[in-house]
PARO-386243 format. One record per residue (C-alpha): residue number from 1; residue in one letter; z negated, y, x; chain. Coordinates in steps of 0.05 Angstrom, whole numbers. Each point is the difference from the previous one (the first is absolute). Example, Ala and Ser with C-alpha at 12.3 -4.5 7.8 and 13.67 -1.06 7.14 Angstrom:
// residues 2
+-----+-----+--------+--------+--------+-------+
!   n ! res !     c3 !     c2 !     c1 ! chain !
+-----+-----+--------+--------+--------+-------+
!   1 !   A !   -156 !    -90 !    246 !     A !
!   2 !   S !     13 !     69 !     27 !     A !
+-----+-----+--------+--------+--------+-------+
//
This chain:
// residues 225
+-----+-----+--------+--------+--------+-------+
!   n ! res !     c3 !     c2 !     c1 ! chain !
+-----+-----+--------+--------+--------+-------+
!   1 !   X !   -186 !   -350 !    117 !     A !
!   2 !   X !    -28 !     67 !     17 !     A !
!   3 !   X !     16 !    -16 !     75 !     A !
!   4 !   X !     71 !    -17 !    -12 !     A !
!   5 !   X !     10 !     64 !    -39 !     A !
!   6 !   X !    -31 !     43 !     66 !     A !
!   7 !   X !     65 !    -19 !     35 !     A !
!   8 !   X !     55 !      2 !    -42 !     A !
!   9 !   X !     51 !     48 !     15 !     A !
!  10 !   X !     39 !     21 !    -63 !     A !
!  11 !   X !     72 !      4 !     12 !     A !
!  12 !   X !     31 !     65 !    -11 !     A !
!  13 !   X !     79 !     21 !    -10 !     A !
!  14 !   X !     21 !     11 !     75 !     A !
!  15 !   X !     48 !     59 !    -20 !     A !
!  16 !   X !    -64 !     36 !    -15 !     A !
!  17 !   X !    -21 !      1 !     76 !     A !
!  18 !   X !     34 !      2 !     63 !     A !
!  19 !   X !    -44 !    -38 !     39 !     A !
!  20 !   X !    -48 !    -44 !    -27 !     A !
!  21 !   X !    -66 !     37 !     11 !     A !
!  22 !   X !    -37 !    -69 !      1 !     A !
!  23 !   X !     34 !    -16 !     57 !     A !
!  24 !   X !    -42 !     43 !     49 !     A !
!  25 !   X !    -62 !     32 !     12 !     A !
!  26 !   X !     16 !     67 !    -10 !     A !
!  27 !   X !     41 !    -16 !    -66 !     A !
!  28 !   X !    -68 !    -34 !    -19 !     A !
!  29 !   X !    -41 !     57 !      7 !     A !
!  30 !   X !     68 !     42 !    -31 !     A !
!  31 !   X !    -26 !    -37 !    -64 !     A !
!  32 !   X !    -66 !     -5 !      5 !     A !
!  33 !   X !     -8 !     78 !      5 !     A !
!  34 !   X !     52 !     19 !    -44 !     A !
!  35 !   X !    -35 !    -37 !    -51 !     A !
!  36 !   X !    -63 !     40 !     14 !     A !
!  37 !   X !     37 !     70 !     16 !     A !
!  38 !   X !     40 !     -8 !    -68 !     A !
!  39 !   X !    -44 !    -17 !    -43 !     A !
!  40 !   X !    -48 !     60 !     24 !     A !
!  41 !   X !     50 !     54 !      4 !     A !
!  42 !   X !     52 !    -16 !    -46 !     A !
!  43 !   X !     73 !    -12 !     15 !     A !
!  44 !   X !      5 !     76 !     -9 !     A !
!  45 !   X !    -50 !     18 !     65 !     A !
!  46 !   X !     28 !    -62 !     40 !     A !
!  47 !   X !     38 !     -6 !     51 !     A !
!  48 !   X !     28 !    -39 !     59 !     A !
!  49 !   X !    -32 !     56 !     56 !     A !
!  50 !   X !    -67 !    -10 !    -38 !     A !
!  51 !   X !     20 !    -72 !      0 !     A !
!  52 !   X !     10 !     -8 !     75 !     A !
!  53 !   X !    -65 !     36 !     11 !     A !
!  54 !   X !    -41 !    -42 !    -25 !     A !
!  55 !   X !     37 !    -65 !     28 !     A !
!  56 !   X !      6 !     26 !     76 !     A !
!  57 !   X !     79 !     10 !      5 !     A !
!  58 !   X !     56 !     45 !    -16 !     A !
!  59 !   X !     35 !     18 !    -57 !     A !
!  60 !   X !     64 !    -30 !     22 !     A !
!  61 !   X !    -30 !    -70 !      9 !     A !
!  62 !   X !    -28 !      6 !    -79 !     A !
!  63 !   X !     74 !      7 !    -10 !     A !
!  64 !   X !     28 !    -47 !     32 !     A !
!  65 !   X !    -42 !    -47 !    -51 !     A !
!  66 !   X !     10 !     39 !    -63 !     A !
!  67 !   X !     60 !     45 !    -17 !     A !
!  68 !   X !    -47 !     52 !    -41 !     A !
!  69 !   X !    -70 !     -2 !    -30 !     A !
!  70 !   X !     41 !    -19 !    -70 !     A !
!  71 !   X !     19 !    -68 !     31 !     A !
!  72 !   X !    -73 !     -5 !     21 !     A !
!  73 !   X !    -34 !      5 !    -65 !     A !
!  74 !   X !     55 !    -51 !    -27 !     A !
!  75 !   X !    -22 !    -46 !     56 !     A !
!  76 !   X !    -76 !      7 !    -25 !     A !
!  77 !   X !     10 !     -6 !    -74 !     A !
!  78 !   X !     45 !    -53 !     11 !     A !
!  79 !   X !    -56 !    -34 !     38 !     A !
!  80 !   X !    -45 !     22 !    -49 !     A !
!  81 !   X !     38 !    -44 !    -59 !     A !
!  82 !   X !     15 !    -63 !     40 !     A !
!  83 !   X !    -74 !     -3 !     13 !     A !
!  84 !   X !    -20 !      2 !    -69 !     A !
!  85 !   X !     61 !    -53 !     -8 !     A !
!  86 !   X !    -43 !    -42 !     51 !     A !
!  87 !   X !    -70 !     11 !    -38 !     A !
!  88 !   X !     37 !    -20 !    -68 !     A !
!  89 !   X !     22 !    -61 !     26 !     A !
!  90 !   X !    -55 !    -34 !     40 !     A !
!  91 !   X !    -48 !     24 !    -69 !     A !
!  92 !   X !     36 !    -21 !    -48 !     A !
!  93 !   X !     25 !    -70 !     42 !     A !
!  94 !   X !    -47 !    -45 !    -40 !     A !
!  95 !   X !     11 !     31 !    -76 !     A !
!  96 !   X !     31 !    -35 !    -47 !     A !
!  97 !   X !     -6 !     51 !    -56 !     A !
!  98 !   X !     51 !     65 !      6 !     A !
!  99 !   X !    -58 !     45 !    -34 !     A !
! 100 !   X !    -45 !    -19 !     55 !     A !
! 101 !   X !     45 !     20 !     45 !     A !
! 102 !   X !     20 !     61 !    -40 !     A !
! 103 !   X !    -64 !     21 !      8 !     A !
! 104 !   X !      1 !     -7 !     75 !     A !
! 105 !   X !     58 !     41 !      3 !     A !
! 106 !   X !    -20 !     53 !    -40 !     A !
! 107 !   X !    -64 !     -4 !     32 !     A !
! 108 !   X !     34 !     12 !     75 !     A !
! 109 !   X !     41 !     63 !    -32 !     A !
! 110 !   X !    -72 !     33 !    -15 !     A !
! 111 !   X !    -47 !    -22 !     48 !     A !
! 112 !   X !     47 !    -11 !     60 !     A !
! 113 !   X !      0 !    -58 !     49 !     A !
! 114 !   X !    -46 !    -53 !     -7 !     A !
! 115 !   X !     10 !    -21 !     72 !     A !
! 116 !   X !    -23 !     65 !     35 !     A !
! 117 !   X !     16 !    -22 !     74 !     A !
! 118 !   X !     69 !     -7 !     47 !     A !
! 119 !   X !     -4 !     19 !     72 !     A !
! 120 !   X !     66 !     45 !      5 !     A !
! 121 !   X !    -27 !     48 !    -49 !     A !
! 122 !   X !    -49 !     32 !    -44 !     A !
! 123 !   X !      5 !    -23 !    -68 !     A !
! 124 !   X !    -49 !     41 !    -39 !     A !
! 125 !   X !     28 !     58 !     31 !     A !
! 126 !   X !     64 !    -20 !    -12 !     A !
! 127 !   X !    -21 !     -6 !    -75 !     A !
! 128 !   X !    -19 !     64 !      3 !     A !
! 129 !   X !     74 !     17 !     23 !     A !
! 130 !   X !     26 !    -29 !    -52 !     A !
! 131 !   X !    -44 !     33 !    -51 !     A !
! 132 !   X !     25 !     67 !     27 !     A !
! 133 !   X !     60 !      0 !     28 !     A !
! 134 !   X !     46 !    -56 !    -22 !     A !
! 135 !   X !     34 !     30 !    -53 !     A !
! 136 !   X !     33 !     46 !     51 !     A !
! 137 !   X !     29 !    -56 !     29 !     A !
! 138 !   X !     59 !    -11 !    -49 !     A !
! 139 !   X !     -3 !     71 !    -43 !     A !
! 140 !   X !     47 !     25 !     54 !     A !
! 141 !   X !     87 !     19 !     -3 !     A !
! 142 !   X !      7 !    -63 !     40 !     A !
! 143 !   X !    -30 !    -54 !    -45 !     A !
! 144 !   X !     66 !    -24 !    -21 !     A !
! 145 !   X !     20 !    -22 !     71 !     A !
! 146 !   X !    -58 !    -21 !     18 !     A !
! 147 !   X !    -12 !    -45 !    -56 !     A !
! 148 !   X !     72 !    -30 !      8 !     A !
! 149 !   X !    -26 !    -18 !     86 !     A !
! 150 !   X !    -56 !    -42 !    -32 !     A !
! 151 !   X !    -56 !     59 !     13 !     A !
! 152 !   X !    -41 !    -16 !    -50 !     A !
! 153 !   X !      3 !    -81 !     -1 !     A !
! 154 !   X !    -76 !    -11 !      3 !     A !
! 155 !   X !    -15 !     41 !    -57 !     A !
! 156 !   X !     55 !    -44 !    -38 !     A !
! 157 !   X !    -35 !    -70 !     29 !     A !
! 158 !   X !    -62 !     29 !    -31 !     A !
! 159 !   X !     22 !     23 !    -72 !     A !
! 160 !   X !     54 !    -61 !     -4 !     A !
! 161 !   X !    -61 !    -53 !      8 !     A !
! 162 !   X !    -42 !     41 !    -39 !     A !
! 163 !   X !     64 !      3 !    -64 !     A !
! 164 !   X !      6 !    -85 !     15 !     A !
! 165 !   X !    -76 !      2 !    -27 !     A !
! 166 !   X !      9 !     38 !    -62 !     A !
! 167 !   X !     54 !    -52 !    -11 !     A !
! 168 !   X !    -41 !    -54 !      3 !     A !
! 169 !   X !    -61 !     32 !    -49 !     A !
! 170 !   X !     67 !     20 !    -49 !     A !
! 171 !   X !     68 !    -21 !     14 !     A !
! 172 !   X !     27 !     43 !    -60 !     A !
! 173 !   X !    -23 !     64 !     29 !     A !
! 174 !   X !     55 !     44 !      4 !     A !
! 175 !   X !    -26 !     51 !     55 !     A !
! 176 !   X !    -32 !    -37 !     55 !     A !
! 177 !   X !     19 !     40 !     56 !     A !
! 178 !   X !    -10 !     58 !    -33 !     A !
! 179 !   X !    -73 !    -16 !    -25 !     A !
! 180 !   X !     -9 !    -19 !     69 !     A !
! 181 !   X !     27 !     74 !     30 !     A !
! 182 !   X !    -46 !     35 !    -51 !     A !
! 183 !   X !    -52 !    -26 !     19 !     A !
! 184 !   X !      5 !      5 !     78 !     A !
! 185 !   X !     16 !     80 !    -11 !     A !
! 186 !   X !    -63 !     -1 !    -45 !     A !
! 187 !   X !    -55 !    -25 !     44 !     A !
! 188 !   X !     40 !     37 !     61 !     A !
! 189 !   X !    -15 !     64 !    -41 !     A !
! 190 !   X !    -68 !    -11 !    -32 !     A !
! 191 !   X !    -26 !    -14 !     71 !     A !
! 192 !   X !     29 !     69 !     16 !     A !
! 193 !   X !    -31 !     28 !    -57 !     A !
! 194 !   X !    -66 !    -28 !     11 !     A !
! 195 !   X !      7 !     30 !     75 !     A !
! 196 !   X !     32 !     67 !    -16 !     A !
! 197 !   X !      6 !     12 !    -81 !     A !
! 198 !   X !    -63 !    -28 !    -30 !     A !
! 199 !   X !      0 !     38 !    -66 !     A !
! 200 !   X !     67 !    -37 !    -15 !     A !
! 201 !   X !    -31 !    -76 !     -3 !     A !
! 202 !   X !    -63 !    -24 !    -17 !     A !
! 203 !   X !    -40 !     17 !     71 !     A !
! 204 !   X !    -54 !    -36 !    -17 !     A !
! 205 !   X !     28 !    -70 !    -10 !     A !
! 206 !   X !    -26 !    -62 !     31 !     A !
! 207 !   X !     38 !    -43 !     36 !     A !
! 208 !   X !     -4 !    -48 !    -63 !     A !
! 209 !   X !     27 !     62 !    -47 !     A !
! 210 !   X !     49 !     15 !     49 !     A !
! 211 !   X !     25 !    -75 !      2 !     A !
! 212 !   X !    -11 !    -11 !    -77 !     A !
! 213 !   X !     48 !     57 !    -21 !     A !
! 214 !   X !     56 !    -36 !     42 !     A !
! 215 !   X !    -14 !    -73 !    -25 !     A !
! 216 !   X !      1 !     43 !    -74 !     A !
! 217 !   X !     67 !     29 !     26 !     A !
! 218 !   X !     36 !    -59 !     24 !     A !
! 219 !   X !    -34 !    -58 !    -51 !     A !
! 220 !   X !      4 !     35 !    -66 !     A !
! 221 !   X !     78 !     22 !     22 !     A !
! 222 !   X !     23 !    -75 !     13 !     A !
! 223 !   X !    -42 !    -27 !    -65 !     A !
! 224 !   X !     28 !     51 !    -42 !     A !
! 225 !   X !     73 !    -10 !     20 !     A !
+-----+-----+--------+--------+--------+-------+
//
């Protein structure tokens, strides 16, 4: 399973490219050291010079893959949430029960990936990335227009199979979707917290607190509806 997952290649909306950067070696490493470059410096120090620095070429050629660094941190978060589509659904493949497989989604949300591995980029870094940075991918003037050219389709894949299991545990829940949003912003942040803001969360947690609060969150919400 683990060896399949090393070579899948999550599909991403084409209008947030120009040229696919898995297509070549250079947009490869484009990826690849992006990953690493952004997730050190912050979108705010990065840039496409630093960018081509570190992957041998010119800043023209980064841009003939990527119209701005914007469209490259929507091509990494967007990677980012299609993987953790794939780790939901070869995990959960043989559960019957939805709270089983609740828990293996809210599980992914805190901890990350379970499968840690793919050769066209770093995922632990990228996790990182998305710890830090994602939410500057859509709290920008141009999320309207960007959500209407499909932008942000992987994120809805995720949260859409994630709603479908709160369904199944109660199909009288009124606020699936919503549940489901909450608590994607709330791990995004605590792990932010933890990194940045410990006096406001619990720094001390173990990964069994940490995981216990959300099964609190999410179990006592649908029982109590």
């Amino acid at each position: 399973m683990e060896q399949i997952l090393t070579q899948i290649v999550v599909p991403v909306n084409q209008e947030i490219y120009l040229k696919d950067p898995l297509s070549s070696d250079l947009g490869k490493r484009i990826i690849q050291e992006g990953t690493e470059l952004i997730e050190t410096l912050g979108m705010e120090g990065f840039n496409f010079k630093k960018l081509s620095e570190k992957v041998g070429s010119t800043e023209a050629a980064i841009y003939r893959y990527f119209e701005n660094k914007h469209k490259l941190l929507l091509y990494l978060t967007n990677w980012y949430w299609g993987w953790l589509e794939h780790n939901l659904v070869f995990v959960t493949a043989n559960l019957l029960d939805p709270k089983d497989k609740m828990r293996v989604a809210i599980q992914l949300l805190v901890e990350g990936p379970v499968y840690k591995q793919n050769i066209y980029i770093d995922i632990q870094k990228l996790r990182v990335l998305v710890t830090e940075e994602s939410y500057k991918a859509f709290l920008t003037k141009e999320i309207d227009a960007e959500n209407s050219n499909g932008l942000f389709t992987q994120f809805y894949r995720l949260t859409d199979r994630i709603a479908q299991i709160i369904k199944e545990i109660n199909p009288k829940y009124s606020y699936p979707k919503t549940l489901v949003t909450t608590l994607v912003e709330s791990t995004l942040l605590h792990a932010f917290f933890l990194r940045h803001m410990p006096k406001m969360t619990e720094s001390g947690l173990k990964a069994d607190q940490k995981l216990g609060f959300y099964f609190d969150l999410v179990f006592k919400t649908l029982k109590d509806e």
